[in-house]
C-alpha positions in Angstrom: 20.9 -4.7 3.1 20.4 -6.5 -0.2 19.8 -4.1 -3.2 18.2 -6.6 -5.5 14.5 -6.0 -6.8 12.6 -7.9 -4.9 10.7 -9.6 -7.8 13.7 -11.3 -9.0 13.7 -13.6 -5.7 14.3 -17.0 -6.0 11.2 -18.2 -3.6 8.1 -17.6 -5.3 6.6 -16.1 -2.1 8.9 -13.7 -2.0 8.4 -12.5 -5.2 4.7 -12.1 -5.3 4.8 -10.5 -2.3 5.1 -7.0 -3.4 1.9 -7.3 -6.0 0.4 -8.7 -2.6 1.5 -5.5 -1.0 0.2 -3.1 -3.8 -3.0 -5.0 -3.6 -3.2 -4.1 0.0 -2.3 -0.7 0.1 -5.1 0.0 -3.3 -7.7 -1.6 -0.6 -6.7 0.0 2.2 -6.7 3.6 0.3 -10.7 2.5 -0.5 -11.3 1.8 2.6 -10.0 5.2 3.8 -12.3 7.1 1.3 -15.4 5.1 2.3 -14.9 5.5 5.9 -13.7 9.3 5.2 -10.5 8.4 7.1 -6.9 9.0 6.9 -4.1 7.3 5.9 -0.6 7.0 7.6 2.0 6.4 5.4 6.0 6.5 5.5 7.4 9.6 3.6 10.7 10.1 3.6 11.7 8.2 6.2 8.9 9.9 8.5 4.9 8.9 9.1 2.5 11.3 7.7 -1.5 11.3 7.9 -2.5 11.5 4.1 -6.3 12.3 3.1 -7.0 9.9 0.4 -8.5 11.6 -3.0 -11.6 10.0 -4.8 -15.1 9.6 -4.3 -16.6 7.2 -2.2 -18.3 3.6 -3.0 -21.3 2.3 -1.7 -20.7 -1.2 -0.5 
């Protein structure tokens, strides 16, 4: 697998992606507080249901 940071790609799409990503994830955390929901994430190579911290928004 290729080691490189994946904001040093040469295709511009590529690069972005992972602010793309980030952006995703932030919403998706919101969302999850809102909703009063969990989260699955990948920890350590395993998924985990995570409780996402913060106060809710009204939308």
């Amino acid at each position: 697998m290729n080691q490189k940071k994946i904001e040093l790609a040469k295709d511009p799409d590529l690069a972005s992606s992972w602010v793309a990503i980030r952006r995703a994830a932030k919403r998706a955390a919101q969302v999850a507080v809102s909703t009063n929901t969990e989260l699955v994430v990948q920890r350590n190579g395993k998924c985990v249901h995570v409780k996402p911290s913060g106060k809710p928004k009204p939308r």
